[in-house]
C-alpha positions as CSV (number, residue, x, y, z in Angstrom):
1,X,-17.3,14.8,-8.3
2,X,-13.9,13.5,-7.8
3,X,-11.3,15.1,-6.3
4,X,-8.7,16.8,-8.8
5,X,-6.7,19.6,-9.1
6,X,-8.3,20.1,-12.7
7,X,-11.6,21.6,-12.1
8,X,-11.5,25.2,-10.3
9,X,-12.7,25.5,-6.7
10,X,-13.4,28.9,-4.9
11,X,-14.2,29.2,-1.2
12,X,-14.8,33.2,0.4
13,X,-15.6,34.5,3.6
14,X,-15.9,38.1,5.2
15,X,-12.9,38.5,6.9
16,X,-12.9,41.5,9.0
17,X,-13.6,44.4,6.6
18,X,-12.5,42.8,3.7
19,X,-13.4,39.5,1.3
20,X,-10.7,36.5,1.8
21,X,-11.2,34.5,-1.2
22,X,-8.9,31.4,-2.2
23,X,-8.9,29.4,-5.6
24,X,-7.5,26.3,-6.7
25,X,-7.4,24.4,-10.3
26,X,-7.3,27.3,-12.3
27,X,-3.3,27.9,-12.9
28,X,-0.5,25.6,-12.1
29,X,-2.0,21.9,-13.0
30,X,1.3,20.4,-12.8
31,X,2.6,21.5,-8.7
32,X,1.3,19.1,-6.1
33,X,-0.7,22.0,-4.9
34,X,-1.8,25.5,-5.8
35,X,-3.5,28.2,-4.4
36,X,-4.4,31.6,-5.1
37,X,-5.6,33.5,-1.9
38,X,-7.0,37.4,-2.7
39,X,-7.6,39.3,0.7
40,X,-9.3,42.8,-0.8
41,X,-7.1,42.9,-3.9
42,X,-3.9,42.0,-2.6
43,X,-3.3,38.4,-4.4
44,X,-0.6,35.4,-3.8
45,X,-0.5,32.5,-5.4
46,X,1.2,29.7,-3.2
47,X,2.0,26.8,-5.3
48,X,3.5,23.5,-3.7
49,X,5.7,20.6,-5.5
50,X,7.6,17.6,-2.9
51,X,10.0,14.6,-3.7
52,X,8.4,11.3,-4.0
53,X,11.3,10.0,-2.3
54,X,14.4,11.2,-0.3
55,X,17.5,11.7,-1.9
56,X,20.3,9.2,-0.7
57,X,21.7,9.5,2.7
58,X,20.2,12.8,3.3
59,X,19.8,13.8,6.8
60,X,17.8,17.1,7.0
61,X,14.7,18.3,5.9
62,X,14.8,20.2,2.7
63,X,12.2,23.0,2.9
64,X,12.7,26.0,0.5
65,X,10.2,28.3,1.2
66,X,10.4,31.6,-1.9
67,X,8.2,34.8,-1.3
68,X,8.5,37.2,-4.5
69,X,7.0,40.7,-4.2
70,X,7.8,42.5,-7.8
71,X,6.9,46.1,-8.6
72,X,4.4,45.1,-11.5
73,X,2.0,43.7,-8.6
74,X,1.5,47.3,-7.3
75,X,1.1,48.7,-11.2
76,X,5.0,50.3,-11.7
77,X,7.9,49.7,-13.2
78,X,11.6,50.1,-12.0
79,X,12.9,53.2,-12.8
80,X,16.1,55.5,-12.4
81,X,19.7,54.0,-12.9
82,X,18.6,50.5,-11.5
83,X,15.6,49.0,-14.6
84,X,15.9,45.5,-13.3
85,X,14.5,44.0,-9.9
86,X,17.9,41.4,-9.0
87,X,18.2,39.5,-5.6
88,X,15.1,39.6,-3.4
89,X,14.5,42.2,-1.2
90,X,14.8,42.5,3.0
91,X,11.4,42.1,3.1
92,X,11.1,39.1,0.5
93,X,13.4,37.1,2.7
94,X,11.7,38.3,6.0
95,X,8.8,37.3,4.5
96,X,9.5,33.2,3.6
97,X,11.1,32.9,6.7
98,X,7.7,34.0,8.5
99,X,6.2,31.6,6.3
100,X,8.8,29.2,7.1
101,X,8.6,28.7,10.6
102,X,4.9,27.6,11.6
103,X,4.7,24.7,8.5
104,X,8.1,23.6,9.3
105,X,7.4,21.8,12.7
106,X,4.0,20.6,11.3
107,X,5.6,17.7,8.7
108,X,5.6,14.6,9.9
109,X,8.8,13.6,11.8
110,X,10.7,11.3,9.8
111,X,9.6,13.1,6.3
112,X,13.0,14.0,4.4
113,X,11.8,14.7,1.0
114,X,12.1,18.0,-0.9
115,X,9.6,20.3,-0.4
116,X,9.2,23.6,-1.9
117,X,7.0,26.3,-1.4
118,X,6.5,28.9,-4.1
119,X,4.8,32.4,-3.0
120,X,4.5,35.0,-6.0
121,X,2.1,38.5,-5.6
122,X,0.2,38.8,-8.4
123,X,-0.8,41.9,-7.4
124,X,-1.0,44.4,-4.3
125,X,-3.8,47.3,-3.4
126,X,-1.4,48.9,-1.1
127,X,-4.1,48.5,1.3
128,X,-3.5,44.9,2.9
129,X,-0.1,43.6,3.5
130,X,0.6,40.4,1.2
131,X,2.6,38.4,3.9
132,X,-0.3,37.0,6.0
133,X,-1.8,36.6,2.3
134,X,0.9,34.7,1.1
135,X,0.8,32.5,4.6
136,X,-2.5,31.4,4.3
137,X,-1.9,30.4,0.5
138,X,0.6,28.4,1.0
139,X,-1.1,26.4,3.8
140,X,-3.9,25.7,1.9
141,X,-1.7,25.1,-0.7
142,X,-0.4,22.5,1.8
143,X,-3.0,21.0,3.0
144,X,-4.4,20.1,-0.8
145,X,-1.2,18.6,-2.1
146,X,-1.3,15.7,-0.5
147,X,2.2,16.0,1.2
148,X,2.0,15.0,4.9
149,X,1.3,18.5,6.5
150,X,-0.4,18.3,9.6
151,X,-1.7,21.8,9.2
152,X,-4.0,23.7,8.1
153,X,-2.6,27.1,9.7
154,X,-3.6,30.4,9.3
155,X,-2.2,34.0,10.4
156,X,-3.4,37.3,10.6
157,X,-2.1,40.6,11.6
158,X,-3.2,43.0,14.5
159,X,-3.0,46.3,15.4
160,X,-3.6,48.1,18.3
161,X,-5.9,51.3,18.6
162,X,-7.5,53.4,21.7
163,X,-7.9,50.2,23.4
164,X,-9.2,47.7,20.6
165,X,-7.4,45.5,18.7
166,X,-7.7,46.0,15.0
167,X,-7.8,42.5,12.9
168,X,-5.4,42.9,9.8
169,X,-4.7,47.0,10.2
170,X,-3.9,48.5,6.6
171,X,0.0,48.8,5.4
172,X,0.0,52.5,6.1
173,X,-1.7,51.9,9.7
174,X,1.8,49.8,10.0
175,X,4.4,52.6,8.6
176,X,6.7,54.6,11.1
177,X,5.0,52.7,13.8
178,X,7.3,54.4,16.7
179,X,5.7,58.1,15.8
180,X,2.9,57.0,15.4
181,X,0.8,58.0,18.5
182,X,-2.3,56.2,17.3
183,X,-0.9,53.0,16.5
184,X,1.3,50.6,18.8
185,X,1.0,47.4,18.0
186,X,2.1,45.4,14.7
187,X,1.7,41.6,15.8
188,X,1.4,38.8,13.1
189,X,0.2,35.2,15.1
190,X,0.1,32.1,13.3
191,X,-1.5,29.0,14.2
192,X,-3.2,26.0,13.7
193,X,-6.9,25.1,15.2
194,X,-5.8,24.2,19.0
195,X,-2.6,25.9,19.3
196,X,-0.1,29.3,18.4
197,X,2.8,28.1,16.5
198,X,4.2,31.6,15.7
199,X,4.2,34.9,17.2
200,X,6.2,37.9,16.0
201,X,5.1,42.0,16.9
202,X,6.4,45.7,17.1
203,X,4.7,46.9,20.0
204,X,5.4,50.0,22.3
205,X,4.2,50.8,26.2
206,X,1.8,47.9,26.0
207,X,1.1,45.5,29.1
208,X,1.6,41.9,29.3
209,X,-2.1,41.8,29.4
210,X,-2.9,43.9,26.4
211,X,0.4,41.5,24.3
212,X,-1.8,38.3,25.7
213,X,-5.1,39.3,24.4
214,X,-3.6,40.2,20.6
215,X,-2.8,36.9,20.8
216,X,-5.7,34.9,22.2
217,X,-7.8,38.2,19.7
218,X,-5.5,36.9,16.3
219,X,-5.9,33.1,17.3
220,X,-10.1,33.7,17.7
221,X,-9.4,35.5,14.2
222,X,-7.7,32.5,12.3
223,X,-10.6,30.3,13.1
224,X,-12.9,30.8,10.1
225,X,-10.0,30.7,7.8
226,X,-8.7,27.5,9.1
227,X,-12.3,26.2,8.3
228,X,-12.3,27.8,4.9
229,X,-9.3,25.9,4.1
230,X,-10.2,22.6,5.5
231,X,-13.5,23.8,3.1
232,X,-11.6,23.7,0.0
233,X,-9.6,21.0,0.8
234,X,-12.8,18.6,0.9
235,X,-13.5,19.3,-2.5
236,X,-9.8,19.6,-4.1
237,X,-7.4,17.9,-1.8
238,X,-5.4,15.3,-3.6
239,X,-4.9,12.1,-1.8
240,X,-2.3,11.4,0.8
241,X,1.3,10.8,0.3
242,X,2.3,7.6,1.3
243,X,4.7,8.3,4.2
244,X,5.8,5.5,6.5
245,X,8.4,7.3,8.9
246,X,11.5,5.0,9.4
247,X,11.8,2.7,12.5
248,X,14.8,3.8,14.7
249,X,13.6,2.3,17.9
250,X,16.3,-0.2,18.2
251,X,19.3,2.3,17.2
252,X,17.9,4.4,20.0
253,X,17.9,1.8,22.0
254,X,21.5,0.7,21.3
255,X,23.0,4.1,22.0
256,X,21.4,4.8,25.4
257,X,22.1,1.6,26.6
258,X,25.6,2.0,25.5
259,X,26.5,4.3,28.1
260,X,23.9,6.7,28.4
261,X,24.2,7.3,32.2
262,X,27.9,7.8,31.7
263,X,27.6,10.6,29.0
264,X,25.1,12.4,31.0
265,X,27.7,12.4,34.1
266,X,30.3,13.3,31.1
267,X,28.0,16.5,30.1
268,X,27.4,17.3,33.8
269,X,30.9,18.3,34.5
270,X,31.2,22.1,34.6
271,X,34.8,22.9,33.7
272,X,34.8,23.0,29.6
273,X,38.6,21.4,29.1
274,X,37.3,18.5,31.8
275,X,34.0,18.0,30.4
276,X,35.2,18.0,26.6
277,X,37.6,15.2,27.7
278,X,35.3,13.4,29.3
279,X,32.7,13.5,26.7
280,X,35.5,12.7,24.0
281,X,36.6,9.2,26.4
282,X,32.8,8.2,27.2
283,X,32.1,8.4,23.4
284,X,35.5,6.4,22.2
285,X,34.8,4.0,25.2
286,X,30.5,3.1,24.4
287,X,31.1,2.5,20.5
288,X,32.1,-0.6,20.7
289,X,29.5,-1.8,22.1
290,X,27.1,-1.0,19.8
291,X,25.7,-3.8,17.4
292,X,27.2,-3.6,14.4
293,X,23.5,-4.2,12.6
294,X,22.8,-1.0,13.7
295,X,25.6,0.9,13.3
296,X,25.0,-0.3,9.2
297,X,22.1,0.7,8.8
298,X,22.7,4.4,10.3
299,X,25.3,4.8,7.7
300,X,24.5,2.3,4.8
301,X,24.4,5.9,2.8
302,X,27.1,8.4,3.9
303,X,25.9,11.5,4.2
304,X,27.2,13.7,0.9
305,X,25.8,17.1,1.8
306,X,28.8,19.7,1.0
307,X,27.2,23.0,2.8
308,X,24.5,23.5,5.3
309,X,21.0,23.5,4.0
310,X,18.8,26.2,3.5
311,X,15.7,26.6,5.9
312,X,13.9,29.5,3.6
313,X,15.3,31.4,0.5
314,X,18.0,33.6,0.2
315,X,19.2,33.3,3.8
316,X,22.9,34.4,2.8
């Protein structure tokens, strides 16, 4: 069968106590990639578009990562003076930055284009918390758009509880953690088959020990959903971008040999007024030696960025 977003694939395992299911080819034909992942009946879809090409002198990777959580995915509606859901919640933007940070360092160096990653809960059982959901959709997600991702990750939650660690602990396990006697650890780990890329917890009186083995306990956990991912990538994934990262061996080359040792001996200087001067005269004195084919073609495009750019929505 050949590979193509337009037929619907569905892989599932047991995960812990509940059924993690993800689906591709059903909705969103059009994005590079798209993924609906269902953990108990808490669903995300993750759907994934990217630039074909780099805009024009830009210098920074332009990753928008969106998580939306509205109230019709738990079954209610706004209410009281307020009817309308506006600008996304604490917990929204908490959210895509968690997502954010382990695919971020997985793109190929050099890679400039647009990415953007689109996180919506379709719906919410109240049971399982739709963050780790919404992580694992959008790396599978990832890993079937064809972009170059060097993933697949996976996260997972874990709790803490008369000495065992509890694999994805339920959102009410996870309330009021601090008087909770029962409970003392809310750790979510995400990581890719040989290593940890993220680790971020609430934990109270627990050892170094007992911290190290959530981790090493959430990074045995991710293991089957990596390979359900790499699973429905072998049936859906599209093909490959084609990414060439530039060349800048020579450039690099040009600046350290332009007075690298004397910059270093510039930054080593411990009084600020001395070492500002210093690195201020070593810079005007080493740019004229640089060649001037490589001083064109670091700025053939001047950069026209007017503000900083975003690393995950709404992070104003």
């Amino acid at each position: 069968m050949e590979k193509t977003m337009f037929h619907d694939v569905k892989k599932s395992i047991q995960w812990g106590e509940e059924t993690l299911t993800l689906e591709s080819g059903k909705v969103a034909r059009q994005a590079d990639g798209s993924v609906i992942a269902t953990l108990g009946e808490t669903s995300v879809m993750a759907n994934v578009t990217f630039a074909k090409a780099p805009k024009p002198g830009q210098d920074f990777f332009p990753l928008t990562v969106h998580y939306q959580e509205k109230y019709y995915a738990a079954g209610k509606i706004p209410g009281g003076f307020f009817k309308r859901e506006a600008r996304p919640t604490e917990k929204e933007t908490l959210t895509a930055r968690l997502i954010d940070r382990p695919i971020r360092p997985l793109f190929v160096p050099g890679f400039k284009n647009e990415v953007l990653v689109m996180c919506t809960v379709l719906s919410h059982d109240l049971v399982n918390d739709p963050d780790v959901v919404a992580m694992i959709a959008a790396s599978a997600a990832l890993t079937i758009s064809g972009a170059p991702f060097m993933g697949p990750i996976a996260g997972a939650r874990v709790g803490f509880v008369d000495g065992e660690y509890v694999l994805n602990p339920t959102v009410d396990d996870m309330q009021n953690l601090r008087s909770n006697p029962e409970q003392r650890l809310d750790l979510i780990v995400a990581g890719t088959k040989d290593a940890v890329m993220m680790v971020e917890s609430e934990a109270y009186e627990l050892t170094e020990e007992e911290m190290l083995g959530a981790v090493t306990f959430a990074h045995e956990q991710i293991q089957p959903v990596i390979d359900l991912i790499i699973d429905l990538a072998e049936e859906c994934a599209k093909e490959p971008f084609d990414f060439t990262p530039p060349d800048y061996s020579a450039l690099y080359e040009a600046v350290k040999s332009a007075g690298e040792d004397k910059m270093r001996a510039a930054f080593a200087i411990t009084d600020k007024q001395e070492r500002t001067t210093a690195v201020a005269k070593r810079a005007m004195t080493s740019r004229p030696s640089f060649p001037k084919s490589s001083l064109r073609t670091r700025t053939s495009a001047p950069p026209s960025r007017s503000s900083n750019p975003r690393c995950c929505a709404a992070t104003s």
